[in-house]
N, C-alpha and C positions, 0 to 999 in steps of 0.2 A: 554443406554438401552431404550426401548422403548415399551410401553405399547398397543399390537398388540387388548387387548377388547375382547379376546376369538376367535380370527380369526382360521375358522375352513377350513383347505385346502380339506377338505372331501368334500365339499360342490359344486368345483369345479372342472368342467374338465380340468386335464393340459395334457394331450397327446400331445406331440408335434411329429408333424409329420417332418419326415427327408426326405420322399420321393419327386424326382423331381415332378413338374407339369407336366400334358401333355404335349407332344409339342401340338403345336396349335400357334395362334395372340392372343397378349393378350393386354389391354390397360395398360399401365404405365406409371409412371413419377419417373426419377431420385429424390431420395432423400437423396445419399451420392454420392459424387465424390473423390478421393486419389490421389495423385501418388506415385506409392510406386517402391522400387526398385524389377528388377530380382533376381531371385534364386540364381544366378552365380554373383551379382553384376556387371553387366555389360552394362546395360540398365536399363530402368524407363518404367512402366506401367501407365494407367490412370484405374482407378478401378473405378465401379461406381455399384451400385447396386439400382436395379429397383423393384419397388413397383408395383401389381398388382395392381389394382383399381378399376376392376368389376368382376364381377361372382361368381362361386362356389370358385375359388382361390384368390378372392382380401382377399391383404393385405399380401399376399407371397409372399418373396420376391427373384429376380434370380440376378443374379452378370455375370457382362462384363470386359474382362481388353482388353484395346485396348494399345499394345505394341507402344508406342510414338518416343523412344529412344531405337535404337538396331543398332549394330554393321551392320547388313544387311540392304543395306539401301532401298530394295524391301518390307520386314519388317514393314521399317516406312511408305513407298508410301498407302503399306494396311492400315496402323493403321490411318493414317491421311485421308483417303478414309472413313474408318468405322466412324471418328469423324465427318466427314462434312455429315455424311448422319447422325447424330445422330442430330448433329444441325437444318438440315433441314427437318428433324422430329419436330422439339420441333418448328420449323417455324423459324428458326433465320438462316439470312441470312446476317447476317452482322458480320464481325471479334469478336472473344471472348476473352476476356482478365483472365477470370474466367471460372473454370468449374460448379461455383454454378448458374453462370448464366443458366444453365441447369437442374436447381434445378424443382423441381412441375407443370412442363409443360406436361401433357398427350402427350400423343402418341401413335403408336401401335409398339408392339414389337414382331418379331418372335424368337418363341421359337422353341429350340430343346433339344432331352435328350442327354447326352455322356454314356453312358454305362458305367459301372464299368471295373475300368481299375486296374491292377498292385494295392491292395491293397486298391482302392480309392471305394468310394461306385458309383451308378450311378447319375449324378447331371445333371444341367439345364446348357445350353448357350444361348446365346442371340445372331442371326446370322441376325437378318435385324429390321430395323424402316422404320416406316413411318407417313408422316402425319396424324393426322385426318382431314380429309375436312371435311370446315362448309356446314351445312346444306344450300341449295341453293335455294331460291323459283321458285317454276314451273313456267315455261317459258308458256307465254301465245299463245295458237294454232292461236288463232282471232289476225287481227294487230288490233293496238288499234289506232283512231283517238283522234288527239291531241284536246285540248278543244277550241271552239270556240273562237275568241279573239274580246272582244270590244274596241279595239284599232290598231291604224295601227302599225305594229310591228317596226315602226322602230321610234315610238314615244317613250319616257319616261312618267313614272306615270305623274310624276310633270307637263309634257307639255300636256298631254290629259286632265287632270283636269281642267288645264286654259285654253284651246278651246273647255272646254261641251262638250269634244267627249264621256266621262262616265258622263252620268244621267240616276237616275231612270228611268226607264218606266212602269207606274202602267196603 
């Protein structure tokens, strides 16, 4: 047992909301990845669900499963298609041995809704990433002239200082 000190739930809002996000781009980063088996046991999924990170929705979270293992093996060509654009979201370009390696890396994620279907209510998919590009500094209109050089370019420090080719000039 444990002594909660009069913790009053009155006090807080718990509405938790069921409904999908808009669709829209949203910024996220995987914060769970799985594999877990098919319905039919017959294939293996990669589950991963994604954490919004800005806006009126961060901190909602949407779920992807990319079919990894399937008897179809057009199936897996998509699902291995969907993984290398999720890697090259998160900017890894180089082989993964882990899918946590995909852990807290933003990105951007396109969202979409799926309607309510046969009993299920309406929910979110996740049908494309992309990188975020870094911020790039403006490219300058003017070329810019390189700095004077008081030394012949094809000297070293060390040899212009011992031919007084650098001295003061006051």
């Amino acid at each position: 047992m444990a002594n909660l000190g009069g913790f009053n739930p009155a006090d807080f809002n718990t509405e938790d909301n069921f409904d999908p996000v808009p669709a829209g781009v949203y910024v996220a980063s995987i914060t769970e990845s799985v594999m877990k088996d098919t319905r039919e046991n017959n294939g293996k999924y990669l589950k991963l669900t994604w954490k919004i990170l800005e806006g009126p929705y961060a901190n909602r979270l949407v779920w992807e499963n990319i079919n990894l293992v399937n008897k179809n093996p057009e199936a897996v060509e998509i699902a291995k298609n969907t993984l290398a654009k999720v890697c090259k979201a998160c900017g890894i370009n180089r082989p993964v041995n882990d899918s946590s390696e995909l852990h807290g890396i933003p990105c951007k994620v396109k969202v979409s809704i799926r309607p309510a279907k046969d009993g299920y209510d309406a929910s979110n998919d996740v049908k494309g990433h992309k990188l975020i590009e870094a911020n790039v500094p403006a490219v300058a209109t003017a070329p810019v002239q390189a700095p004077a050089q008081s030394t012949a370019p094809w000297m070293s420090t060390e040899d212009a200082i011992a031919s007084d080719s650098i001295k003061p000039r006051f």
